[in-house]
N, C-alpha and C positions, 0 to 999 in steps of 0.2 A: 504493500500500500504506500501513499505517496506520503504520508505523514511517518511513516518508518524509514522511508529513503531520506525522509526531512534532517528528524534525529539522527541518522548515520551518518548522514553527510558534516554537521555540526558538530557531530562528535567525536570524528577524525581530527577536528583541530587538534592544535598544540595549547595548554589550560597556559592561561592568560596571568600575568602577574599578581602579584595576590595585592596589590596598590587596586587597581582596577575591580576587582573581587569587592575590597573591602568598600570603594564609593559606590558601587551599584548595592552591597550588606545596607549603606546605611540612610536607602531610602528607606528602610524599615523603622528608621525612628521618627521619620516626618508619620509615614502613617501612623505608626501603636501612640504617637504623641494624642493626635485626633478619638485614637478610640480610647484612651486614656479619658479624654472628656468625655468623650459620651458614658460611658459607662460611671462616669464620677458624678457629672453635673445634669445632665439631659432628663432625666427620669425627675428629678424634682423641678427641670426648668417646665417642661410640658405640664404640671399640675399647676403651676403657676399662671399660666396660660389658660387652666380653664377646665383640663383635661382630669376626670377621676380619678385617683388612684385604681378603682376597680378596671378602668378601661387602658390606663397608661403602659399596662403591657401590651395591647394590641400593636400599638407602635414600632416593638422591637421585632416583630414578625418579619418586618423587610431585611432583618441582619440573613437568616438564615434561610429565608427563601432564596435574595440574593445571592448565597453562600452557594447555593444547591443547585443552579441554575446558569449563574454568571460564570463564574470561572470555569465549569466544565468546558462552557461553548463559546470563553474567551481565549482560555488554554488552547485548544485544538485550532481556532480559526491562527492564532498565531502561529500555531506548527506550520500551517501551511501558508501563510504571508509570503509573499514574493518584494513586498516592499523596498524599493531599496535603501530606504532607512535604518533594514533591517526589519529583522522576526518580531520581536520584544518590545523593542524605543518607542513605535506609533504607539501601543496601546498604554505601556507607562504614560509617553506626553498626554494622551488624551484622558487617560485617568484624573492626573495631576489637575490637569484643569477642569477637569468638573468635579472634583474637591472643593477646588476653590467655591465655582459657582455655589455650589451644596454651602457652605460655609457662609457665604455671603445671606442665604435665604435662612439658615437657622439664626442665624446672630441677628439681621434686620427682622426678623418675623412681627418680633411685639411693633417696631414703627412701619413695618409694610402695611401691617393690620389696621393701629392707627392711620394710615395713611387714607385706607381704603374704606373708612366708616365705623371702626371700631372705638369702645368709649372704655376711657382707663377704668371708669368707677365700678364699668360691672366684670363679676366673678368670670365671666369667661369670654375669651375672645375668639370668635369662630371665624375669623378672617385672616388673623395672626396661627393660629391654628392650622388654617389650611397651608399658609407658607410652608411652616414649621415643616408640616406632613413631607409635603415634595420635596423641600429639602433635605429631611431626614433617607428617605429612598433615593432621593441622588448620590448623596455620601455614602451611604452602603454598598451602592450598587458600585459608584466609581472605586470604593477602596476596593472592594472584591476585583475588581476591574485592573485595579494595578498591581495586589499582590500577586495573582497570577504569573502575569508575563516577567515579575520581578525575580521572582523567584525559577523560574524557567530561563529565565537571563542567566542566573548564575551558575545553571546545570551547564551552561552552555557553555559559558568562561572556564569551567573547571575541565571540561574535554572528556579523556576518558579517565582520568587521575582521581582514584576514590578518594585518595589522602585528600586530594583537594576540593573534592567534594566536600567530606567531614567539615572541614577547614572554612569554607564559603558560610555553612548552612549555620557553623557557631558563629559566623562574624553576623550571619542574619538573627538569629537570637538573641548575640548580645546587642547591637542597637536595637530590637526589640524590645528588651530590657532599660537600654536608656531612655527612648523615645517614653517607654511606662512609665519611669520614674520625672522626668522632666515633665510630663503630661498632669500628673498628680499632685505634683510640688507646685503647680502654675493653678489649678485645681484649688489647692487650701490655701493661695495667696487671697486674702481678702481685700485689698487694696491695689489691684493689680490695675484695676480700670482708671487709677488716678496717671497711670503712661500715657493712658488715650482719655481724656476728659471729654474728649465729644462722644463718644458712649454713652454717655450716661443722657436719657432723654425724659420728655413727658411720658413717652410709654416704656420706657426700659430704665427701670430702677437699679440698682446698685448689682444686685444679683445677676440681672438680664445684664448690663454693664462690662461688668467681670468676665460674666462669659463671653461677650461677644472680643472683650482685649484677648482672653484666651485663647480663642479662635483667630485672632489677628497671626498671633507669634504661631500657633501649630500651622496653617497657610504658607507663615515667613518660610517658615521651616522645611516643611516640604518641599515648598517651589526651589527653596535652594539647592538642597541635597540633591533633588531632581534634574533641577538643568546641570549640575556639578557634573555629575554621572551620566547622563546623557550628551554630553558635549567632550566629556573628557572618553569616554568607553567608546570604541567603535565596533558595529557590529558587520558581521559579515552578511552581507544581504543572500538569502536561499534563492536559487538559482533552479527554476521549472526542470523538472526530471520527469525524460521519459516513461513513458505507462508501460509495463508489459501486456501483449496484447490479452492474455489471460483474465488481466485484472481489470481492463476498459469499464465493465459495466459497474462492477465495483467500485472505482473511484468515480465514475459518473454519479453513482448513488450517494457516495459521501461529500463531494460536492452540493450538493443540492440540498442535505437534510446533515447536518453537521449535529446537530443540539438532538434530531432521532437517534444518529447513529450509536452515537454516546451512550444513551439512555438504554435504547436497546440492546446494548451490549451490558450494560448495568442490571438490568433486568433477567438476564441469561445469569449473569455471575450471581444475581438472589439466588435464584433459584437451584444454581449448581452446587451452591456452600455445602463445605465441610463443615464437621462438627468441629472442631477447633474453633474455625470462625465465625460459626455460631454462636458459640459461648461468649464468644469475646466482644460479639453485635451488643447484644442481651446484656451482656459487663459494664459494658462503653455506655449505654442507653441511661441503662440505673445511674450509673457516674452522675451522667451530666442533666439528669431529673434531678439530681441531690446539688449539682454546683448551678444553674441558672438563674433559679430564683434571688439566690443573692449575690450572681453578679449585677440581674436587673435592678434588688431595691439595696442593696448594702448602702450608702452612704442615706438614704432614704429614711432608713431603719435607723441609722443614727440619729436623724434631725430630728424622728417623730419620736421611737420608743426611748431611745436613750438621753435625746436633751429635750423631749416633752415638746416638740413646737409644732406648728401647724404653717399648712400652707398659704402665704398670702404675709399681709402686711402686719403692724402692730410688734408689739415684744414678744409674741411667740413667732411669728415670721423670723424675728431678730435670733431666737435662738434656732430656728428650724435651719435657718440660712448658715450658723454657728454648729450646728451638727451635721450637717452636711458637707463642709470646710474639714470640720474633724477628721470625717469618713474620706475627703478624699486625702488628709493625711498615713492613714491607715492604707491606704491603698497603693499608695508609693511605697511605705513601708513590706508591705503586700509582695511587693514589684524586688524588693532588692533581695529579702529573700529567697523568693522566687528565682531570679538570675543566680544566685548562689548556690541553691538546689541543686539546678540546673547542670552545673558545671560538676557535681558530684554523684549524679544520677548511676553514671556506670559503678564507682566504687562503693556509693551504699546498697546497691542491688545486691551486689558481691558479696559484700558481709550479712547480708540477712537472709541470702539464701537462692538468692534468686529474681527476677524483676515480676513475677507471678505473685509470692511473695510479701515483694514490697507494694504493689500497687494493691493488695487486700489490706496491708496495714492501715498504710495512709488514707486510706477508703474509710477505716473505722475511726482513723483522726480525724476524715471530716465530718462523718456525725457526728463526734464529741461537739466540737466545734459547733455544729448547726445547731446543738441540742443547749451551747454555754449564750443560745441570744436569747433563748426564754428566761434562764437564769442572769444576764444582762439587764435584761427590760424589767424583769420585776424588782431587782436591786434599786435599778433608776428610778421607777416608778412608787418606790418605799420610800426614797427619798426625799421626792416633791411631796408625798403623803406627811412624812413628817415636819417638812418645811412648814407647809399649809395649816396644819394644827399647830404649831408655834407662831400661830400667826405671824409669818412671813408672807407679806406680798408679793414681792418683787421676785421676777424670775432668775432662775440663777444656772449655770452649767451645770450636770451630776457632782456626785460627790469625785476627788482624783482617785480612787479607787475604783469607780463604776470605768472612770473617762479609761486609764491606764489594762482594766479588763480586757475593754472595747478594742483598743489598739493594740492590745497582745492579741485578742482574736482574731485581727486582720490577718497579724504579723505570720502567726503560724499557720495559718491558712496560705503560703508563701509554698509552705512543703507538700500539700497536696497536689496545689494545683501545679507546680515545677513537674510533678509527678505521670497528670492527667496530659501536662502537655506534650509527653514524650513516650511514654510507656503503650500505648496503646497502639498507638504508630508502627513502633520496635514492633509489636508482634504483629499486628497484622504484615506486615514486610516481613519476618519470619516465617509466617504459616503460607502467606503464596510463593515463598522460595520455595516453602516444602514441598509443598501440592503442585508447583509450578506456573501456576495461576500468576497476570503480568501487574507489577507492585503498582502503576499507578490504576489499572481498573479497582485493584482490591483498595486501594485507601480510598479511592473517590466513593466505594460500597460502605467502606468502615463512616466515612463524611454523614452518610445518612442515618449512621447509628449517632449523631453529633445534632445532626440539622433538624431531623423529626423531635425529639425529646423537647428542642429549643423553642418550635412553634408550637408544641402541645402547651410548654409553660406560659408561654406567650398568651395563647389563647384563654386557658384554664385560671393563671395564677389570682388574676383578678377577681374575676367574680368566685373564688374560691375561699379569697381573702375576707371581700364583703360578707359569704355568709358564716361565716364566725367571727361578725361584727368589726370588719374591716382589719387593719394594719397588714404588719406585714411578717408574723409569727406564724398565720397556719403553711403558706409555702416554705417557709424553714424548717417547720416539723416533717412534716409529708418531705423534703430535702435530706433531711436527720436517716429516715425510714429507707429512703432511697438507699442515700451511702452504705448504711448496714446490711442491706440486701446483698451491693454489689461487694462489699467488701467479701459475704460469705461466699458468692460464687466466686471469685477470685481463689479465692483460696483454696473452694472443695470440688469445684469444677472445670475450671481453667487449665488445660494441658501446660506441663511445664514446656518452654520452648526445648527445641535439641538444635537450631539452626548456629551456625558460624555468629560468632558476637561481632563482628567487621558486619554483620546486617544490621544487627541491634544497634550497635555504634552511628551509624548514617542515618538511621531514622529517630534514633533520640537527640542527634544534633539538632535534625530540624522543628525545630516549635510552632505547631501548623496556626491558621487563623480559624478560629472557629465564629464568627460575625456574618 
């Protein structure tokens, strides 16, 4: 096929200096800077705007649609690009810039809305709103749009050199890693919008303000790293190859239906699975039921259960705005280590026995975890109960003992998910070494044990929340339940791998997107 002669041919090159490797590695911190905010700030900026909390997860539904969708049938149209730009460059540059646009319509949303009819005084604004919406699905779709070809860039660069594979995929982790921690720290600055004072407007108050200077600098960011790397890297443009005449109607058909062919190949490989990979669907699924909900409300959960505040304006806004700041301190924290896991994944596998193993333990770490915010929230919540009966009016932060909990449970929440991001991977690239089956159809199959769990939460967490009278505790329990699940299959069902660790190796380098 013409997409095999594609890779072949690119993959005869000679792997390209590792200077080069590491500017195209570190367009990954322009993007994870971007999802770094969304997942820090976006979920409380949309309720501010108007939007329930019951309904504010429908919104994250375009992460994993996009996920499921886009890259497959952006991946493959780039295999076959004839561009002379090259394979990869066009769709990074046009990513990049509908980033921006996406960025421009989230950040102006509250004054596009004002603009268009909208009135500050009332609770929601549904013209502000709809910006928000299409902007939010531009940014998903564009980041999925450029992690792709980004990362298919580096396969490229590296030739046919595993070493330099390994080597590429940790330089894209670790700006992964920075771009987290720089996204977060820009996150819990609360003064950040006094850089850009024309921010702050009649319709965008202090909060909406921040975010939109944060959005300035991730934008800066990106664009830079981006033209850096695309001006500096050159790529070799794919050069039309002959069809065999065998193959004619075959490539005619993939031609034509790129995003079918795909899919129907995806749909063969369900239905083919091993029991190995079975298990590991089923493993993966429970995981990311038990991690979603609180990457959606985590700082969320701060503002409301832990520093008591509510959506909107007044002194509990003030503190809601102030727990949510916290959270995304927490989150950077989150992030570092996270990166640090990371880097020690092969050796703590080793000492506990195995990555089968490890990824049942830390499974059971994160229920603990899920299981230590109901024990969070009613400390906080003891708290304000006691303030209130000493007659104290005035709102106040937790006690530093709730606040210190809170941010230790970010922090060690750092080791699961270093864990979630690489382990799962590792074996699926193990078990279709085994069975023979070809590593990117079997992760794009493992993707859907990632992407389905994500719209379920999406869909479900909200009005799930509402009817156990709202917040955001019953999807951390039913989270808690999850992890425990997946932790026992891990452990008493999961085939120990027997494949070469140089496979493990290469796929726990890379720390995939799951958005």
């Amino acid at each position: 096929m013409e997409v095999e002669t594609a890779n072949k041919d690119m993959g005869a090159a000679q792997p390209s200096p590792l200077i080069k490797i590491g500017l195209v590695a570190s367009i990954a911190a322009g993007v994870q800077f971007g999802w770094a905010l969304q997942l820090s700030l976006l979920t409380p900026y949309v309720q501010l705007l108007g939007i329930p909390h019951t309904w504010a997860a429908f919104i994250w539904l375009c992460g994993p649609i996009s996920g499921m969708l886009v890259q497959p049938i952006v991946g493959y149209y780039s295999d076959q690009s004839t561009c002379r730009f090259g394979r990869r460059r066009p769709f990074i540059a046009a990513g990049a810039g509908f980033v921006a646009i996406a960025v421009f319509l989230i950040g102006y949303a509250a004054d596009l809305g004002h603009l268009f009819g909208d009135r500050v005084d009332k609770p929601t604004r549904p013209r502000a709103i709809a910006f928000f919406v299409v902007g939010f699905w531009v940014l998903d779709v564009s980041n999925n749009m450029l992690q792709g070809p980004c990362r298919a860039l580096l396969a490229d660069l590296s030739g046919n050199d595993q070493k330099r594979m390994r080597t590429s995929n940790a330089f894209f982790s670790f700006f992964m890693a920075i771009g987290n921690v720089l996204g977060y720290a820009a996150g819990s600055y609360t003064h950040l919008y006094k850089i850009f004072p024309f921010t702050k407007t009649k319709a965008c108050d202090v909060y909406c303000a921040n975010l939109k200077s944060c959005f300035f600098l991730s934008i800066a960011l990106l664009l830079s790293v981006t033209i850096l790397a695309l001006t500096t890297v050159k790529e070799r443009a794919l050069s039309s190859q002959p069809k065999p005449e065998n193959a004619a109607g075959e490539e005619e058909t993939v031609t034509k239906s790129a995003g079918l062919l795909f899919f129907g190949e995806m749909w063969s490989a369900l239905k083919g699975l091993q029991r190995p990979m079975r298990i590991l669907l089923i493993v993966t699924c429970l995981n990311w039921i038990a991690w979603f909900p609180f990457l959606l409300f985590d700082t969320d959960w701060m503002g409301k259960e832990v520093y008591g505040g509510t959506v909107g304006g007044g002194p509990k806004g003030k503190m809601y705005d102030r727990g949510v700041r916290a959270g995304a301190l927490g989150l950077m924290l989150n992030s570092v280590v996270l990166g640090l896991t990371s880097l020690g994944v092969n050796i703590i596998s080793r000492g506990v026995g195995g990555v089968r193993r490890l990824w049942g333990i830390v499974n059971f770490l994160l229920a603990l975890c899920m299981s230590m915010t109901v024990l969070i929230t009613k400390l906080a919540e003891s708290a304000r109960h006691k303030a209130a009966a000493n007659g104290v009016a005035t709102l106040s932060s937790p006690p530093s003992g709730v606040k210190a909990g809170a941010l230790a449970l970010f922090t060690v929440l750092g080791i699961p998910l270093a864990v979630t991001y690489s382990i799962p991977f590792a074996l699926a690239s193990i078990f279709s070494h085994s069975s023979g089956a070809g590593q990117g159809l079997s992760l794009g199959v493992l993707n859907l044990a990632i992407v389905v769990p994500q719209m379920l939460v999406s869909v479900l967490s909200g009005p799930f929340d509402a009817l156990f009278g709202g917040g955001n505790l019953p999807a951390f329990v039913v989270g808690a339940i999850a992890a425990a699940a997946s932790g026992i299959l891990s452990l008493t069902l999961l085939p120990s791998p027997t494949a070469d660790l140089s496979v493990s190796k290469d796929a726990i380098s890379a720390v995939p997107s799951f958005h």
